[in-house]
DOGUKOL-172613 format. One line per 8 residues: number of its first residue (from 1); their letters; for each residue x, y, z of C-alpha. Coordinates in Angstrom, 1 decimal, decimal comma. Example, Ala and Ser with C-alpha at 12.3 -4.5 7.8 and 13.67 -1.06 7.14 Angstrom:
2
1 = as = 12,3/-4,5/7,8 ~ 13,7/-1,1/7,1 $
% end
This chain:
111
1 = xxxxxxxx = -54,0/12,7/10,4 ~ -52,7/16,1/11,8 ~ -50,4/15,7/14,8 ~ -52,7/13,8/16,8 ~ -50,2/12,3/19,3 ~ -51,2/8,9/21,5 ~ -53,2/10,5/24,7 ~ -51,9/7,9/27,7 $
9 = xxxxxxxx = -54,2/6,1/29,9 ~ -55,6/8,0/32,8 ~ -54,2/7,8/35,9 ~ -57,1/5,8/38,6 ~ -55,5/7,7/40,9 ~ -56,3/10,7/40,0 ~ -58,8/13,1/42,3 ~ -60,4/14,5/38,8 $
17 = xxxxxxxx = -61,2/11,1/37,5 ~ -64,3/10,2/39,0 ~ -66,0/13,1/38,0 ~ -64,9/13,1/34,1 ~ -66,1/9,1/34,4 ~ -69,3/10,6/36,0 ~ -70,1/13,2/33,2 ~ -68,9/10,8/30,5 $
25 = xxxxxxxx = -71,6/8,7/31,7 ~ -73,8/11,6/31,0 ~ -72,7/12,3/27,8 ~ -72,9/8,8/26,6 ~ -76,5/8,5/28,2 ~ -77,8/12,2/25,8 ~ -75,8/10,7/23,0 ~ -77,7/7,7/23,5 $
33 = xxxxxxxx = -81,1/9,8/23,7 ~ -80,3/11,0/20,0 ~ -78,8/8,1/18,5 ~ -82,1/8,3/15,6 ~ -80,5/11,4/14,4 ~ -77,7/9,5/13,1 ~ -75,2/8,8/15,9 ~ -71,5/9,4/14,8 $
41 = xxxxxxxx = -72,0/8,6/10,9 ~ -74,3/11,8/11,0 ~ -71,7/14,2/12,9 ~ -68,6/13,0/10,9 ~ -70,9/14,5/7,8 ~ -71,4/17,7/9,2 ~ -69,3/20,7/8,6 ~ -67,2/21,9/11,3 $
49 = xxxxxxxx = -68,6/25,5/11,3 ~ -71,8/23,8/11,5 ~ -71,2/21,8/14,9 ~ -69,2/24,5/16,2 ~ -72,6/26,8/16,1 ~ -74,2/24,1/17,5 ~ -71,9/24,2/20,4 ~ -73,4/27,9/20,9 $
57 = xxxxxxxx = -76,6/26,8/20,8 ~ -75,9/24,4/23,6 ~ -74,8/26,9/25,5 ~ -77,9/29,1/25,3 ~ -79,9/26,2/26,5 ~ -77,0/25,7/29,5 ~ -77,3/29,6/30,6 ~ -81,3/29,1/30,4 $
65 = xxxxxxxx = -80,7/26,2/32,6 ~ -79,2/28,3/34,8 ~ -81,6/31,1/35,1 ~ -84,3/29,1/35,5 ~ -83,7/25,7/37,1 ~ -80,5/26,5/39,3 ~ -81,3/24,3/41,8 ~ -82,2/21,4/39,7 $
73 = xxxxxxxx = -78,5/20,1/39,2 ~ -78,7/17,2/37,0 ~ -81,0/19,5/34,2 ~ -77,9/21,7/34,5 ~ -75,4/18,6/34,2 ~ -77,7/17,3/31,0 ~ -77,2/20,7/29,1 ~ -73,8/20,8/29,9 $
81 = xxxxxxxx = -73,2/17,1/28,6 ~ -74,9/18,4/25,4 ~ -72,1/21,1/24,7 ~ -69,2/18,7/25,5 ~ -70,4/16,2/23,0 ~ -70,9/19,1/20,4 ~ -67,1/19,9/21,6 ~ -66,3/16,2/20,8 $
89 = xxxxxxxx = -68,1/15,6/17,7 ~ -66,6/18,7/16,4 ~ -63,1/17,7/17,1 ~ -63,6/14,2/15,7 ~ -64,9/15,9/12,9 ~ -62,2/18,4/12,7 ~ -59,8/15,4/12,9 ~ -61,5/13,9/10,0 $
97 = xxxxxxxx = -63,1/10,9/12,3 ~ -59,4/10,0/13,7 ~ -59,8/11,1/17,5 ~ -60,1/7,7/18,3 ~ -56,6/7,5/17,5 ~ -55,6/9,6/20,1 ~ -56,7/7,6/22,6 ~ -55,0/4,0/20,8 $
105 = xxxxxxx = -51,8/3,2/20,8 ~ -50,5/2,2/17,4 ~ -51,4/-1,6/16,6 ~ -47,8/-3,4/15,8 ~ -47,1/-4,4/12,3 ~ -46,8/-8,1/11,8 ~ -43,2/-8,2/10,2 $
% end
């Protein structure tokens, strides 16, 4: 693992939290739309490069979004759930499946 330090908690407290739980909920909810694909096993066997052009191609869909549907906000929210997980599959990738550690605290060793 490559200086992945332990990420703390978030704060309840703070005013950006509800939102990040809001599009999270998003996220999870496309992720779950695609789960046939292959769900994580099939990200953590693609190539980097690969995801990272994905994350372009997400964002040609997002700006289409925006042209065409501006005032239909949550089409606009899906599309932009669908580049963040590209953004997170490619760094779990890039981490070689490990993000989750990021987020853990190390388990203690029994002595």
């Amino acid at each position: 693992m490559n200086n992945l330090t332990i990420i703390n908690e978030p704060d309840p407290n703070s005013p950006t939290w509800p939102v990040v739980l809001a599009f999270a909920k998003i996220m999870e909810h496309k992720l779950a739309q695609n789960r046939h694909k292959g769900g994580r096993d099939g990200w953590l066997t693609d190539g980097v490069h690969e995801l990272k052009g994905r994350i372009y191609d997400e964002y040609v869909e997002l700006d289409d979004a925006l042209l065409t549907k501006p005032m239909m906000a949550l089409d606009v929210a899906l599309e932009a759930a669908d580049i963040a997980n590209m953004a997170m599959m490619t760094a779990d990738r890039a981490t070689n499946g490990h993000l989750l550690n990021a987020l853990m605290p190390p388990v203690p060793q029994m002595p």
